[in-house]
C-alpha positions in Angstrom: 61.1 91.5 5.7 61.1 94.0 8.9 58.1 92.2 10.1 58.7 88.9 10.2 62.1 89.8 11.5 60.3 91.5 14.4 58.0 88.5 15.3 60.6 86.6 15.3 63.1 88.6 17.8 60.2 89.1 20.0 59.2 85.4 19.9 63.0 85.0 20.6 63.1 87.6 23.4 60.2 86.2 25.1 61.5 82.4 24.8 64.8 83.8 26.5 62.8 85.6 29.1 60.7 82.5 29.8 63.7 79.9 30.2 65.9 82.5 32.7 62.1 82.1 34.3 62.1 78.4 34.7 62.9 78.0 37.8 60.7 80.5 39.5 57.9 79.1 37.0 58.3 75.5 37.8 58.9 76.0 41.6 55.1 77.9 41.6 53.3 75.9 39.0 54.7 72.2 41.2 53.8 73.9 44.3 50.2 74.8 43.4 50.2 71.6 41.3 51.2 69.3 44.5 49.1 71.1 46.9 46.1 70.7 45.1 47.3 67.0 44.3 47.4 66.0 47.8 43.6 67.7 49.2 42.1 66.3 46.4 43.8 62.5 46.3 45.0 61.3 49.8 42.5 60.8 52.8 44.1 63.7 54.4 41.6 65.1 57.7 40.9 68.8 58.1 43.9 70.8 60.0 44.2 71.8 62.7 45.1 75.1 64.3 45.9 77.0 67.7 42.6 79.1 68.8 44.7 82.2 68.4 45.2 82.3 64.6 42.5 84.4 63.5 40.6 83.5 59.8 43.2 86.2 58.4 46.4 84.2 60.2 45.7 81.0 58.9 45.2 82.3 55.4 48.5 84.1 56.5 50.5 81.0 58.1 49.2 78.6 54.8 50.7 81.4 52.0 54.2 81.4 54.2 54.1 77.5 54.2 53.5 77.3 50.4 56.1 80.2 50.2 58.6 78.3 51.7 58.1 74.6 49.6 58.0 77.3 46.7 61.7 78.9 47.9 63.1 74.8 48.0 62.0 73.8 44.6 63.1 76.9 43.2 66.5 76.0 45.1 66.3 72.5 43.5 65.7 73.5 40.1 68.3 76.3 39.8 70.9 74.2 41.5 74.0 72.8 40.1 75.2 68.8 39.8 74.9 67.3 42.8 73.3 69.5 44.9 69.9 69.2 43.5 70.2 65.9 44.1 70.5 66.6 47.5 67.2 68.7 47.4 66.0 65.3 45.3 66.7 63.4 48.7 65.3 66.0 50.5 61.9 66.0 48.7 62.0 62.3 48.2 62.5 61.5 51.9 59.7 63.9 53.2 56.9 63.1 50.1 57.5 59.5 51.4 57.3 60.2 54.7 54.3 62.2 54.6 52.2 60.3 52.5 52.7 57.6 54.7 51.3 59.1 57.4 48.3 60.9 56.2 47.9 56.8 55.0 48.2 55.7 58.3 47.2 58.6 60.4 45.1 60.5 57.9 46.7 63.3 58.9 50.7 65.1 58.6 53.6 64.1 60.8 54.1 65.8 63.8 56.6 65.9 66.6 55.3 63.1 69.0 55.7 61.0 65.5 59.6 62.1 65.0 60.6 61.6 68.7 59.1 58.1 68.3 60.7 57.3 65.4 64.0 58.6 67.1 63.7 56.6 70.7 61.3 54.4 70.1 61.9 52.2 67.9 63.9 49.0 66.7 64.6 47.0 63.7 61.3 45.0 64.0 59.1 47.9 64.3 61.0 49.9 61.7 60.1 47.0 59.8 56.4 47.3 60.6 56.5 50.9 60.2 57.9 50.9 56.7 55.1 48.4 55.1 52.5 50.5 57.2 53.7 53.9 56.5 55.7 53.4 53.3 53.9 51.8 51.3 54.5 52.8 47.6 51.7 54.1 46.1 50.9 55.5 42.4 49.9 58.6 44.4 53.5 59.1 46.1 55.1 57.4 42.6 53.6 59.9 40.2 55.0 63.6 42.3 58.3 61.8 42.6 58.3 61.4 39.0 57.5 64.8 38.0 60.0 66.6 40.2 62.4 64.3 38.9 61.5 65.7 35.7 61.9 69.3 36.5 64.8 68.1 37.6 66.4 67.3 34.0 64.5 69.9 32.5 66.2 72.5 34.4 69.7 70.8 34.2 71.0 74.0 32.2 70.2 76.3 35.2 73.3 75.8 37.3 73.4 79.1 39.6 72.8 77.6 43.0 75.3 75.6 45.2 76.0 74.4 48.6 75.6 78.1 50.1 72.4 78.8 48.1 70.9 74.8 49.4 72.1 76.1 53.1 70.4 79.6 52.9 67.0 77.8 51.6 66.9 74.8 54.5 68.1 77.8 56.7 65.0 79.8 55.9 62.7 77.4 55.8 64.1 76.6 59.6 64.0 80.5 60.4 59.9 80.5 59.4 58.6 77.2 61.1 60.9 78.0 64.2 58.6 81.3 64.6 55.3 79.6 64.0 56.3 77.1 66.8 55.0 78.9 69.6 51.5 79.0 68.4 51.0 76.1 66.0 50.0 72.5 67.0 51.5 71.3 63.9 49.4 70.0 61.4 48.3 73.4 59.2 47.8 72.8 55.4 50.6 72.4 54.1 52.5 71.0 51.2 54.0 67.7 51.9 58.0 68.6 51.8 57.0 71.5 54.1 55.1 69.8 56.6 58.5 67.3 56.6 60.9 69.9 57.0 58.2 71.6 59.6 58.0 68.6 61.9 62.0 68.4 61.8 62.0 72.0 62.8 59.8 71.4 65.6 61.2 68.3 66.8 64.4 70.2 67.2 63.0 73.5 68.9 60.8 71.1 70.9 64.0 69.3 71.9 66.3 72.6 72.9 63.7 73.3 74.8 63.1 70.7 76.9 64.5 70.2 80.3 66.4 67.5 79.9 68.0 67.2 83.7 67.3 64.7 86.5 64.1 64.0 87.8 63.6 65.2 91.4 64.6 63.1 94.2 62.5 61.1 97.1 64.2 60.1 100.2 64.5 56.5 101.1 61.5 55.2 103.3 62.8 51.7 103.8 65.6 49.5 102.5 63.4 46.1 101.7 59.8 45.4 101.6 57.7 42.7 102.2 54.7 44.0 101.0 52.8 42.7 97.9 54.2 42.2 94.6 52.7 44.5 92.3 52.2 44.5 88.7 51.4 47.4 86.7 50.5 46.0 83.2 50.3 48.4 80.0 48.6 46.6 77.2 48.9 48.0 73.6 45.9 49.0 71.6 43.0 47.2 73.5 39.6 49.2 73.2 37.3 48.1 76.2 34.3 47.5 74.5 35.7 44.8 72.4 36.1 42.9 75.9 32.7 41.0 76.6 34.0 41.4 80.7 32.5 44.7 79.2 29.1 43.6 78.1 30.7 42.9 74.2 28.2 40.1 72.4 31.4 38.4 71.3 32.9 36.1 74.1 36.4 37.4 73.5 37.3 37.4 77.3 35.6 34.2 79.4 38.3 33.7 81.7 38.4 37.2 82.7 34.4 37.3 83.3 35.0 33.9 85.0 37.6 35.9 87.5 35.3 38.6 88.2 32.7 36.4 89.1 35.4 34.4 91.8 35.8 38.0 93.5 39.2 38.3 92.0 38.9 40.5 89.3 37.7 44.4 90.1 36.5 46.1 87.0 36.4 49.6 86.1 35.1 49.0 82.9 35.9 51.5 80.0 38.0 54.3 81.3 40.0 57.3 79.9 43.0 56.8 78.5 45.6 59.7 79.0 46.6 59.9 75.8 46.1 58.1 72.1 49.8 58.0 71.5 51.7 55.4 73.2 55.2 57.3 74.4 53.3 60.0 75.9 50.4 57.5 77.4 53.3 55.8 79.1 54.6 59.0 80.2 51.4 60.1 81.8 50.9 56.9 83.6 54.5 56.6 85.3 54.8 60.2 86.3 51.1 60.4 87.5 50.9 64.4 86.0 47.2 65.3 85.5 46.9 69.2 85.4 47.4 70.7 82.1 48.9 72.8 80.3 52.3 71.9 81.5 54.5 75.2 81.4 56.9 73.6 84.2 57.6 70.7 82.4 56.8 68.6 85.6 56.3 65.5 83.6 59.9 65.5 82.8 60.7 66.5 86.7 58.4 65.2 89.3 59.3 61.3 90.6 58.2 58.8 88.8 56.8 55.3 89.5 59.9 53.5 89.7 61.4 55.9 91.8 58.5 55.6 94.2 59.0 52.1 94.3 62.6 51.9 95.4 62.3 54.5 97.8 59.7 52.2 99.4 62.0 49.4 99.3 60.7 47.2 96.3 62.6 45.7 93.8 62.1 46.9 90.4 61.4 45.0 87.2 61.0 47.0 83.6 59.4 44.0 81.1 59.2 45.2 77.6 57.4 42.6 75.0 58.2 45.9 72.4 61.6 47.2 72.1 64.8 46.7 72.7 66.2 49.8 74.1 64.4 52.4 77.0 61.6 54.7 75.3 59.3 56.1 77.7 62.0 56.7 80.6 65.6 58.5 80.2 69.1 56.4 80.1 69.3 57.9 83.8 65.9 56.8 85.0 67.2 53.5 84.2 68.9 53.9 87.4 65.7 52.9 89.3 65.2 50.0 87.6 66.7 46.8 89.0 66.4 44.4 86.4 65.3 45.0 82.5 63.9 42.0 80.3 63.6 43.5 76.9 62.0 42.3 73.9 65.0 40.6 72.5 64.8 38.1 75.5 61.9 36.9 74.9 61.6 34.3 71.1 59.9 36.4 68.3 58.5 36.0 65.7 55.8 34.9 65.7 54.4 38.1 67.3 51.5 36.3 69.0 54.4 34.2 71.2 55.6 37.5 72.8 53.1 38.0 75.3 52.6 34.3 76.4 56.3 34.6 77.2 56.3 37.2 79.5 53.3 35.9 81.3 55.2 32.7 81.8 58.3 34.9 82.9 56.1 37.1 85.9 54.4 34.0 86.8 58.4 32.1 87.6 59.9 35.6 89.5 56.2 36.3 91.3 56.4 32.6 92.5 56.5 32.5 96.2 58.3 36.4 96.2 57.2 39.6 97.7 58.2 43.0 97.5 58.2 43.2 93.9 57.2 45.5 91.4 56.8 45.3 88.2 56.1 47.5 85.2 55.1 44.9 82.1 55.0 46.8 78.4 52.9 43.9 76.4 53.0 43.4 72.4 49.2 43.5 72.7 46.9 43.3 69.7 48.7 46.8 67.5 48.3 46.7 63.6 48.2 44.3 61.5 45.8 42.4 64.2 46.4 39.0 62.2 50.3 39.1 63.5 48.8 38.6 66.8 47.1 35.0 67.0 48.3 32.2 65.0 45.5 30.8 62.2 44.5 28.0 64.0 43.0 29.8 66.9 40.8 32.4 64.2 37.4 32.3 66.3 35.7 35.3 63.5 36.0 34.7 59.7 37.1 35.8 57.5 39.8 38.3 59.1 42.1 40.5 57.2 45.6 41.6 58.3 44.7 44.6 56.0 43.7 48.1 57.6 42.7 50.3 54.8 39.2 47.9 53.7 36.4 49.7 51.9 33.5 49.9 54.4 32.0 47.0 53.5 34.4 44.8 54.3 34.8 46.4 57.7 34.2 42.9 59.5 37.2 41.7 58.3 39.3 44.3 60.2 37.1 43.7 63.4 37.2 39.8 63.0 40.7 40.0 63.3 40.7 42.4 66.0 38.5 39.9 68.3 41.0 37.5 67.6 43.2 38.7 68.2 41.8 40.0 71.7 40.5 36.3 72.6 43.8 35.1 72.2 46.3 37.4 73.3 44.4 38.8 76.3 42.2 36.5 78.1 45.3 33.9 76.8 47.6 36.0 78.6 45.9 35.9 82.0 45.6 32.4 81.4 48.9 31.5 81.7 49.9 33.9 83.9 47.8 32.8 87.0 47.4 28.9 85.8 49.3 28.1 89.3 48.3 30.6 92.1 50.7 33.8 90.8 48.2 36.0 92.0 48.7 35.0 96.0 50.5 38.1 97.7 49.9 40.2 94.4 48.2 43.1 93.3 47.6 43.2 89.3 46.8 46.8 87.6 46.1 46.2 84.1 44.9 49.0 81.3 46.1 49.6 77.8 47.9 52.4 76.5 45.4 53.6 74.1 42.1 52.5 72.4 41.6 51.8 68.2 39.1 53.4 65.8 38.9 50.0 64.1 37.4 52.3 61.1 34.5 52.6 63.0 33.7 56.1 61.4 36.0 55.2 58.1 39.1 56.3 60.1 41.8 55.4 57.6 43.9 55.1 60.7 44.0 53.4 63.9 45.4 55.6 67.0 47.2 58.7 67.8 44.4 61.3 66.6 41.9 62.5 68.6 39.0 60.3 68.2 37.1 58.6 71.3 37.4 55.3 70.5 41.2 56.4 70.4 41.0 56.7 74.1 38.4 54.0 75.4 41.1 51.5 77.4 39.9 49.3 79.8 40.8 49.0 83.5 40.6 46.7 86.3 42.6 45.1 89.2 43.5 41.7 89.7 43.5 40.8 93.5 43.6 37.6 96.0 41.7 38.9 98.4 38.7 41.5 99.0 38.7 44.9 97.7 36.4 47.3 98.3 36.0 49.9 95.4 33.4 51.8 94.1 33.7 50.6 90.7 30.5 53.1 89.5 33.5 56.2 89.4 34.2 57.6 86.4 38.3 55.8 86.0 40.8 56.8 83.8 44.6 56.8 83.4 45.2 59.3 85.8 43.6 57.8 88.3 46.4 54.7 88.3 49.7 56.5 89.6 48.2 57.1 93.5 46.4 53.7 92.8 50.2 51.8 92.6 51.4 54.5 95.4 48.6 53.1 97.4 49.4 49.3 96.4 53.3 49.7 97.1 52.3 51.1 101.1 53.5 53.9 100.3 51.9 56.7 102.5 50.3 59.5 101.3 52.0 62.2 103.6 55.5 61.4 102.3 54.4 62.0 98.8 55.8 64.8 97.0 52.8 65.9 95.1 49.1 65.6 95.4 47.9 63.2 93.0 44.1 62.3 91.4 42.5 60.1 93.2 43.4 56.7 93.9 40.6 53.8 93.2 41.3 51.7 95.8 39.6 55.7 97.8 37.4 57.1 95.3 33.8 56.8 95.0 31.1 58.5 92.7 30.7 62.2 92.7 34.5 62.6 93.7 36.6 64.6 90.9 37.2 63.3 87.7 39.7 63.1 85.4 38.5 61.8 82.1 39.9 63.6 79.6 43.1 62.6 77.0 45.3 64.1 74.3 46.4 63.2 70.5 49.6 65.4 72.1 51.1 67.0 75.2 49.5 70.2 76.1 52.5 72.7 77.5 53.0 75.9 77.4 53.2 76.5 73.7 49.3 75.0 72.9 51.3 71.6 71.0 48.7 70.1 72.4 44.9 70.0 73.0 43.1 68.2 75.8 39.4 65.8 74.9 37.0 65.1 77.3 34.8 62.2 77.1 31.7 62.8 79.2 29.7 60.2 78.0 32.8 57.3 77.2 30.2 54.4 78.1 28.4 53.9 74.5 26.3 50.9 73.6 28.3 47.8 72.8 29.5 47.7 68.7 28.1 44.6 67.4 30.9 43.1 65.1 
């Protein structure tokens, strides 16, 4: 009888030691389990890391990550009541939010993504953004469901409380605050990390930001009668889907038929600044162009607007996007006279934004001068289909859908042309169907190109791709202009361009600026590289140079 008795208490010992183990066990096996789930299942891209992490200190930085998702779901399961339904919301909220990005983006959140989401964004685009990014998926469904389980299964494990759930969120703060100086962000990592590493970053990134006013410029003159100008920033056009570009698909006659009337000056395909629209905008109204950033000048040196005023024009901020300020401050409202927002102009249907605000300029540019404007359009963004109504489909068939298999690539680029045809050449169109372009000066680009899957990107913008960056640019004039049209543009060319279109002269400007292309001419500096993020003094950020940005055309 000793023996059996002896199997027994061990087996009894063991079980006992194995379920006071639960925790710890479950919190390694999911973490292994997830991380693993995620390389091998979602179209996630290879991470990235800052050049200074040797082979040994990404091995290093990836163990602390997974040592940290490890620490919260051992915090989960050893929790009691509702505090591990707390971590439950916690994990929820970030496996969501993650999955939905490396869906859209193919890659993990990062800090550009959080600020957006934070001051950038209204009910419509949340709306957007949760169909886009939140899409529920068996492959988001099925981790839910098995922490859930763990959840239940370590009900009887009732050690942790509020303090323990503090100390693990306050660790897991303490370890991605530390990598923030030399990480861009986007490491391997286990999707709850990666969630709770963005929010860290978003808020170190946000301490330390200057945050003050911008620095001032003295008046130069009370009221102007120069030129209206119009600085238009067009969302998600790629230049060599134009056929003003050499594109096989007529997408833009009436721009071709402008350039050949002398009115329309053409740069072609230029540089965007960046492949992210908040920063893009940024970059373009505060004309910084040297990189890294360790002053943070592009929160401190004038902007466009302010340049404007000083030189006497009346300012006009037309968003076809969003409702509230995103890529200037509450206080650089200040320099903006008047503010048409999205909500003033009828929507839906998306495709009737843009014709409204082209309507709009074309009844305050009427007979005016000293004007400037600064025009945000809806432009042709994902889904393409929202952006011409079905009757005016030039390219079948066309599929509001972004994630195709390759085959059925067409679809995505039919409704991309469409989309183009109408809401870009129709723009123009309307905008100078009765002589708005007399005593104006037009600077159009986009904000940032598309992939359009060209390389089976499961995403369209904000990585680091060329296509990403490829914006058009040209200038819309009423008289003659002489430009040498064979420089190498790009966004940072545009700021001393406007400067030079508002009068304003160059020795009263505060800072040296890249050259204007109303001056430059081949072989002068360039400027033709862009960023997925901004480059300061921390590396969160990488700069992309296209040297050779003029490919042969796509065919569709």
């Amino acid at each position: 009888m000793g023996e059996p008795v002896t199997v027994l208490s061990h087996w009894t010992s063991w079980k006992t030691t194995l379920l006071r183990r639960a925790p710890i066990l479950g919190a390694l096996g999911l973490t292994l389990a997830l991380g693993l789930y995620e390389r091998l299942l979602l179209p996630l891209n290879p991470a990235e890391f800052a050049d200074h992490f040797s082979p040994l200190g990404q091995v290093l930085v990836q163990a602390a990550s997974a040592a940290a998702v490890a620490f919260f779901f051992w915090g989960a399961f050893s929790s009691r009541g509702a505090v591990r339904w707390v971590y439950g919301i916690i994990f929820v909220a970030g496996l969501l939010t993650e999955h939905g990005y490396i869906y859209a983006m193919g890659r993990f959140s990062r800090v550009q993504d959080y600020y957006l989401g934070l001051f950038g964004v209204d009910v419509y685009v949340l709306k957007n953004a949760f169909s886009a990014y939140l899409g529920l998926r068996w492959t988001t469904l099925l981790p839910v469901g098995v922490f859930v389980a763990l959840l239940v299964l370590t009900r009887r494990f009732r050690a942790g409380g509020w303090r323990r759930l503090g100390a693990v969120l306050a660790g897991m703060t303490a370890l991605f605050a530390l990598l923030y100086p030399f990480s861009q962000g986007t490491f391997p990592a286990v999707s709850v990390g990666a969630s709770w590493r963005t929010l860290t970053f978003a808020g170190v990134k946000w301490v330390t930001t200057y945050h003050g006013p911008r620095e001032s410029l003295p008046v130069m003159q009370e009221d102007s009668s120069g030129p209206n100008v119009v600085f238009i920033v067009d969302e998600s056009i790629r230049c060599d889907h134009l056929s003003l570009n050499g594109y096989t698909r007529p997408t833009t006659p009436y721009l071709e038929a402008l350039q050949a009337d002398g009115k329309l000056t053409n740069w072609g395909c230029a540089s965007s600044a960046a492949t992210a629209s908040m920063l893009a905008n940024t970059l373009l109204s505060t004309g910084v162009h040297t990189f890294p950033d360790p002053t943070q000048a592009v929160y401190r040196k004038p902007n466009l607007f302010q340049y404007a005023s000083a030189a006497g024009y009346e300012t006009y901020l037309v968003d076809g996007q969003l409702d509230k300020p995103w890529f200037l401050t509450q206080n650089e409202m200040r320099w903006v006279d008047h503010w048409k927002r999205a909500r003033d102009f009828a929507r839906p249907p998306m495709y009737g934004i843009d014709p409204q605000i082209a309507q709009y300029l074309r009844q305050e540019l009427r007979g005016a001068s000293g004007k400037f404007f600064w025009v945000n359009k809806m432009g042709v963004h994902i889904p393409y289909s929202d952006h011409y109504p079905p009757t005016s489909a030039l390219w079948q068939p066309a599929s509001a859908d972004y994630l195709l298999p390759p085959e059925r690539r067409s679809e995505l680029v039919n409704a991309y042309d469409n989309g183009l045809a109408y809401n870009l050449d129709g723009f123009f169109k309307e905008l100078l169907a009765d002589g708005a372009l007399e005593n104006t000066i037009i600077i159009y680009t986009s904000d940032h190109g598309q992939t359009l899957a060209e390389n089976g990107e499961t995403w369209p913008h904000n990585a680091n791709t060329p296509n990403e960056a490829r914006v058009p640019l040209f200038i819309l004039h009423s008289g003659a202009l002489q430009a040498d049209t064979r420089y190498p543009a790009s966004h940072f060319n545009l700021f001393a361009t406007a400067l030079d279109a508002l009068g304003f002269p160059e020795d009263l400007r505060r800072y040296p600026y890249a050259p204007s292309l109303f001056t430059a001419r081949l072989g002068d500096p360039t400027f033709r590289y862009y960023m997925d993020n901004l480059p300061d003094d921390h590396s969160d950020g990488e700069l992309y140079w296209l040297d050779s940005i003029l490919t042969p055309t796509p065919q569709p």
